[in-house]
mmCIF file as gemmi writes it, N, C-alpha and C atoms, coordinates in Angstrom:
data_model
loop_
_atom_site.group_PDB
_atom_site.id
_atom_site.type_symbol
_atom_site.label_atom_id
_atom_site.label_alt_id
_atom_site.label_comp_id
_atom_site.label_asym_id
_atom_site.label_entity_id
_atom_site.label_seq_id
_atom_site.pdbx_PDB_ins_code
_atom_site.Cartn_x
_atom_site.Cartn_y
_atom_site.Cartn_z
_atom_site.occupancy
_atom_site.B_iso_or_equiv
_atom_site.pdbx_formal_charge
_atom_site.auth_seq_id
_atom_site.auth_asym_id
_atom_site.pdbx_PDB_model_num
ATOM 1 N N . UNK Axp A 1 ? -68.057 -2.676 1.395 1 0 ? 1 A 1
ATOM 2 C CA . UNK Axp A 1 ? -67.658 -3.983 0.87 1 0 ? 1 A 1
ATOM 3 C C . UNK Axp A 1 ? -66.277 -3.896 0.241 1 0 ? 1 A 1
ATOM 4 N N . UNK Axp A 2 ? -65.548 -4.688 0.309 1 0 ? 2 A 1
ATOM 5 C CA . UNK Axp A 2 ? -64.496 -5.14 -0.275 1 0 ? 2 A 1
ATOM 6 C C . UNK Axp A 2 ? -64.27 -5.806 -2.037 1 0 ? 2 A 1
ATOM 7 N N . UNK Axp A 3 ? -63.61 -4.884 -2.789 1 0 ? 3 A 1
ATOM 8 C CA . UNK Axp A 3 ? -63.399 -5.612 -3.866 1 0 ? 3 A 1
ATOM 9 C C . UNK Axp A 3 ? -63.913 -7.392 -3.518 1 0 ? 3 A 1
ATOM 10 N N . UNK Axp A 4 ? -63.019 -8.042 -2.843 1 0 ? 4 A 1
ATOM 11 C CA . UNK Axp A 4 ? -63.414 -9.527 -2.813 1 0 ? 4 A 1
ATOM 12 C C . UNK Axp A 4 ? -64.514 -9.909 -2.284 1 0 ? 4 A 1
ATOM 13 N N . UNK Axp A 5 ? -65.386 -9.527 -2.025 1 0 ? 5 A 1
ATOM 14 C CA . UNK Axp A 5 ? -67.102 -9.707 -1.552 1 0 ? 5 A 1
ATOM 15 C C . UNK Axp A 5 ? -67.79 -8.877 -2.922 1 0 ? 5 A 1
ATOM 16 N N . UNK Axp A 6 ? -66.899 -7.931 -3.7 1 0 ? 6 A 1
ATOM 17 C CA . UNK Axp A 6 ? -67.889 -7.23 -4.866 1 0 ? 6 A 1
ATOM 18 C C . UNK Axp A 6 ? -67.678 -8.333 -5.802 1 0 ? 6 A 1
ATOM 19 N N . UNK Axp A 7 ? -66.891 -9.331 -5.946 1 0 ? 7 A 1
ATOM 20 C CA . UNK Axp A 7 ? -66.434 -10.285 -7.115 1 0 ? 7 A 1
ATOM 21 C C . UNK Axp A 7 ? -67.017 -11.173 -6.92 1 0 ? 7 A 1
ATOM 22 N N . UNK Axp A 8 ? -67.373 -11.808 -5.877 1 0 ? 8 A 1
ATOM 23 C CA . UNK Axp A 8 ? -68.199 -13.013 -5.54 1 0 ? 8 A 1
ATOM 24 C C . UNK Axp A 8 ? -69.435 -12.916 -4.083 1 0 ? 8 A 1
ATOM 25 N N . UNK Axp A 9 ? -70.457 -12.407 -4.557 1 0 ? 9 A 1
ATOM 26 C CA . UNK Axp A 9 ? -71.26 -12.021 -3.296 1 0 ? 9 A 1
ATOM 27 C C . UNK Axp A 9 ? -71.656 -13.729 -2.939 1 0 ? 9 A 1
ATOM 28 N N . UNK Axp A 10 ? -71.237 -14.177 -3.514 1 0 ? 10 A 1
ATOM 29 C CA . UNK Axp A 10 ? -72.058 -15.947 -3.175 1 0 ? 10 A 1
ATOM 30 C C . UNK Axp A 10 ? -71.198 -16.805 -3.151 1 0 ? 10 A 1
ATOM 31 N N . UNK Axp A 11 ? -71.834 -18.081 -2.077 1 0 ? 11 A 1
ATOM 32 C CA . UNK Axp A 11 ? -70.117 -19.285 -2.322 1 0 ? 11 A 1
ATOM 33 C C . UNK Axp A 11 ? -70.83 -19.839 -3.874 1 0 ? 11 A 1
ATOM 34 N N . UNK Axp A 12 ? -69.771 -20.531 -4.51 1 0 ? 12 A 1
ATOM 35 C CA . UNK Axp A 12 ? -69.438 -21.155 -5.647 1 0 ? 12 A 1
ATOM 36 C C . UNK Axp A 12 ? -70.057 -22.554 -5.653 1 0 ? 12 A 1
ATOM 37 N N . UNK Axp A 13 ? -69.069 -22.994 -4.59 1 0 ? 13 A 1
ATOM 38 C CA . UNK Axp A 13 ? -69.049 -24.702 -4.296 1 0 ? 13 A 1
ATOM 39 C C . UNK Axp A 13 ? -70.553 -25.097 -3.801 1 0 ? 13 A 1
ATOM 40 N N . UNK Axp A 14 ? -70.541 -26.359 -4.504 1 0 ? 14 A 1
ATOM 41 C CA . UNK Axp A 14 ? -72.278 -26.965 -3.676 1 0 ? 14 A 1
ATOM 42 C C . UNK Axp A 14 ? -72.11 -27.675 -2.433 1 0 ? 14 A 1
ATOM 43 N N . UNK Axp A 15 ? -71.333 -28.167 -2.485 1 0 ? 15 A 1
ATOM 44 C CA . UNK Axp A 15 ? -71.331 -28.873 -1.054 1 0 ? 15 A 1
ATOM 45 C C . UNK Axp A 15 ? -70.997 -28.316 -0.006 1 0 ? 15 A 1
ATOM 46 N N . UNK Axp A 16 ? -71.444 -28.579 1.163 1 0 ? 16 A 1
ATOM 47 C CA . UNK Axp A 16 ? -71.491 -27.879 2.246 1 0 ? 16 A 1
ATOM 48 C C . UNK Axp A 16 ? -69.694 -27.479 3.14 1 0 ? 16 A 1
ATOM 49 N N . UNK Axp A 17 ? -68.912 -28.639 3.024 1 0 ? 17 A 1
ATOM 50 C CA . UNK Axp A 17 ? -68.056 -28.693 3.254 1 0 ? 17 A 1
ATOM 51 C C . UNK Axp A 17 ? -67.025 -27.831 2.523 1 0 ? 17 A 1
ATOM 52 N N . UNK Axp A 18 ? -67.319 -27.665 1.457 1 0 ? 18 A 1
ATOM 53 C CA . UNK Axp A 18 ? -66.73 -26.685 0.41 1 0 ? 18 A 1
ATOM 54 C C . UNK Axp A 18 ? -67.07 -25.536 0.66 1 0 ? 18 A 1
ATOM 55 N N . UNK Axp A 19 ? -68.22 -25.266 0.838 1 0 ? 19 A 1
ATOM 56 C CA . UNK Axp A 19 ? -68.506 -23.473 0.982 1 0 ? 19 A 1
ATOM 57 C C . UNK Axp A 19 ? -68.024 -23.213 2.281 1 0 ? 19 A 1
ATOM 58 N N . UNK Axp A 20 ? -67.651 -24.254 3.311 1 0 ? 20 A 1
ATOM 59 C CA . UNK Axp A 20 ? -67.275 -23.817 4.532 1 0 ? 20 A 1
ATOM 60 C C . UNK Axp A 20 ? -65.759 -23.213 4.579 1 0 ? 20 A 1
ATOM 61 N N . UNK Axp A 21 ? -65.125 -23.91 3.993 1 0 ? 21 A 1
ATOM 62 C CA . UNK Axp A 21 ? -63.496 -23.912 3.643 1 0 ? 21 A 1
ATOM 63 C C . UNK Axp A 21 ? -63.449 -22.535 2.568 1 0 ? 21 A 1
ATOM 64 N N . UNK Axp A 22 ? -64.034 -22.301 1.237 1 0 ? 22 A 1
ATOM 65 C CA . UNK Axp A 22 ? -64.708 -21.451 0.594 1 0 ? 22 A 1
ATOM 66 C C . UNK Axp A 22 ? -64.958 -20.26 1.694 1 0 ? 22 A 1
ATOM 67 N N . UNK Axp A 23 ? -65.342 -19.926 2.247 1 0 ? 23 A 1
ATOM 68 C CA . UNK Axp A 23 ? -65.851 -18.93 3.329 1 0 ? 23 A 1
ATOM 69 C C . UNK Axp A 23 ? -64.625 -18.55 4.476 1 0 ? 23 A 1
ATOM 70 N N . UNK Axp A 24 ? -64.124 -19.494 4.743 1 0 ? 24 A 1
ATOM 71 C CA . UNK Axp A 24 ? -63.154 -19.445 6.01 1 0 ? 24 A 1
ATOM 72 C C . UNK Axp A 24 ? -61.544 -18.473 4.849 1 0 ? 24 A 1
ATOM 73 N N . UNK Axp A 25 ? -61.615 -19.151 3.488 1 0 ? 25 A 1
ATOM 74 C CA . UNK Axp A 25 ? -60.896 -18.55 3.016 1 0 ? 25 A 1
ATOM 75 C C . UNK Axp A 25 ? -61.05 -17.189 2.181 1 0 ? 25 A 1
ATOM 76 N N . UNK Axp A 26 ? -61.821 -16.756 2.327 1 0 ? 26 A 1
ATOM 77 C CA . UNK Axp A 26 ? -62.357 -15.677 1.837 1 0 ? 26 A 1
ATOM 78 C C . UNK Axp A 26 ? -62.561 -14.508 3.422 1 0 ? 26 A 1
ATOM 79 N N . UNK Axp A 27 ? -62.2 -14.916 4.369 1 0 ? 27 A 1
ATOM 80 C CA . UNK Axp A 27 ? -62.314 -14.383 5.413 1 0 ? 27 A 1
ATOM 81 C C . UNK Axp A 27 ? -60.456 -14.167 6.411 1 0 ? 27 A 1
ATOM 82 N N . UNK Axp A 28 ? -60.278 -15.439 5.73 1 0 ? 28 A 1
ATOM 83 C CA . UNK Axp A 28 ? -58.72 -15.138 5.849 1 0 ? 28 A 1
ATOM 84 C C . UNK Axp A 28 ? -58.114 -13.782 5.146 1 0 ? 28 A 1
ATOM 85 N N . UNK Axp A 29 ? -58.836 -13.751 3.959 1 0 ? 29 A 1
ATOM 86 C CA . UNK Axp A 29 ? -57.828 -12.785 2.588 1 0 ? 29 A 1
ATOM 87 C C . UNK Axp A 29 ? -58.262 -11.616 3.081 1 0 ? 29 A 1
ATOM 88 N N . UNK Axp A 30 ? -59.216 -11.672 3.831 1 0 ? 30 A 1
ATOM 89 C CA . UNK Axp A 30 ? -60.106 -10.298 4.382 1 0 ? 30 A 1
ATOM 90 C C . UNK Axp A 30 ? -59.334 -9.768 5.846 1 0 ? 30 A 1
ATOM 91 N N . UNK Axp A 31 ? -58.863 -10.571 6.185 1 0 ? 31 A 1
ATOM 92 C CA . UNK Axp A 31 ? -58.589 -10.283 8.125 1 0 ? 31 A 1
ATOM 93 C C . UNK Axp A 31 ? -56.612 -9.908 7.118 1 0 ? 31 A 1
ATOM 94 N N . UNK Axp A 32 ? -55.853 -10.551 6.119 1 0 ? 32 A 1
ATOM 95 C CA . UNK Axp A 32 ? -54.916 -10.252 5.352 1 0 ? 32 A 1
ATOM 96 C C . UNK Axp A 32 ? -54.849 -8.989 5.105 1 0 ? 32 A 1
ATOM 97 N N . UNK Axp A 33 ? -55.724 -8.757 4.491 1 0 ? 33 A 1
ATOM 98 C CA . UNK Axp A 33 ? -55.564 -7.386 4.102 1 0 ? 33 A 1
ATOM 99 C C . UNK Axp A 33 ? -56.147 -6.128 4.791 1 0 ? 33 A 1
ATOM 100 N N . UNK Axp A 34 ? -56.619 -6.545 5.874 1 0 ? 34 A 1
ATOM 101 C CA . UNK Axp A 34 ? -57.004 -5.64 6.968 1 0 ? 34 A 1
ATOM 102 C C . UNK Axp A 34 ? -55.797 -5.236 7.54 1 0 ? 34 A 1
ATOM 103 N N . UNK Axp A 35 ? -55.277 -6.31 8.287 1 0 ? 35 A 1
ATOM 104 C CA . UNK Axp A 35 ? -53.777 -6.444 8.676 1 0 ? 35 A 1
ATOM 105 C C . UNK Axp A 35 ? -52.514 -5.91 8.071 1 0 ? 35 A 1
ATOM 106 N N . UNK Axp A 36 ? -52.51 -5.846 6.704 1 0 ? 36 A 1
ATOM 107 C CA . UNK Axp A 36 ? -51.667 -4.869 5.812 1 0 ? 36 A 1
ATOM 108 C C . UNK Axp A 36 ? -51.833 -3.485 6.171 1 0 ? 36 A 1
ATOM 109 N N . UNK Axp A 37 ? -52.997 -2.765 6.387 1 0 ? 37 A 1
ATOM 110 C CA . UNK Axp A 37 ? -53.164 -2.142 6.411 1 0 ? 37 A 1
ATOM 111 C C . UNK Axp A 37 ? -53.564 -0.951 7.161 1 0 ? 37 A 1
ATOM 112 N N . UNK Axp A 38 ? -53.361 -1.616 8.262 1 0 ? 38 A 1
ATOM 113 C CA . UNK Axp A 38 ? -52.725 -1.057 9.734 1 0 ? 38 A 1
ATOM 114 C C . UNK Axp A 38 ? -51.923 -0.717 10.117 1 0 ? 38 A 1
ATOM 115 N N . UNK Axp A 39 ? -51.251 0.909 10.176 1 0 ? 39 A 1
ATOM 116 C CA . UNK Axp A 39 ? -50.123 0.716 11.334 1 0 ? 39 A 1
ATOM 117 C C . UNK Axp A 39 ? -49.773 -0.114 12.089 1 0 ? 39 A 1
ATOM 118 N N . UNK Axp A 40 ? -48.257 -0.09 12.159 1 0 ? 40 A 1
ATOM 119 C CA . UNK Axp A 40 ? -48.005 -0.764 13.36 1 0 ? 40 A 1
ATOM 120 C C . UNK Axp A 40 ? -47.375 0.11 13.987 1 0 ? 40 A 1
ATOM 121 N N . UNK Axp A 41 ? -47.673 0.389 15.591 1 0 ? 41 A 1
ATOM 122 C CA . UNK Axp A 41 ? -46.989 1.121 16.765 1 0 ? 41 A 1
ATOM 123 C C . UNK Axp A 41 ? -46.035 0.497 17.407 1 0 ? 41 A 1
ATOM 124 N N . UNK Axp A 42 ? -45.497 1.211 17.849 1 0 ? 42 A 1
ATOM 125 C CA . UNK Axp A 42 ? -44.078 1.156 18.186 1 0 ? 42 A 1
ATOM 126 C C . UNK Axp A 42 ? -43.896 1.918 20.004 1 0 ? 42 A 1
ATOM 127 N N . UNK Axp A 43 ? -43.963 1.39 21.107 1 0 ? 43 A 1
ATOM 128 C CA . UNK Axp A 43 ? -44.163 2.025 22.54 1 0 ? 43 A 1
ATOM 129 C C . UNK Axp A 43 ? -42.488 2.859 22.267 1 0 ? 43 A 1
ATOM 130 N N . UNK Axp A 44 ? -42.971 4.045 22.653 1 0 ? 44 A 1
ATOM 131 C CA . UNK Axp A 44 ? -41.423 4.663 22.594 1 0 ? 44 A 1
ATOM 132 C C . UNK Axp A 44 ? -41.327 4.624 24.149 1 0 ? 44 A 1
ATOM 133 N N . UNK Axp A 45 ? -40.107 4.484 24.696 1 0 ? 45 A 1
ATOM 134 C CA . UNK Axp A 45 ? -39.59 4.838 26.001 1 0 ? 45 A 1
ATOM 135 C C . UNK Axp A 45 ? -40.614 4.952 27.05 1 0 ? 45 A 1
């Protein structure tokens, strides 16, 4: 697990529409910092 899934194992918001947006952004910050944290390659010649 990720610090940000250890801070909030649950959505917040009650409404459905909220935890969706809630979720999508909590999955963004996740695919973010995955992405940081990858090499990036470089094709030599």
């Amino acid at each position: 697990k990720s610090y940000l899934f250890n801070k909030a194992d649950s959505l917040t918001l009650r409404d459905y529409d909220g935890q969706v947006a809630e979720a999508m952004a909590m999955v963004r910050a996740l695919n973010r910092m995955t992405k940081a944290g990858m090499p990036e390659s470089v094709r030599i010649a």
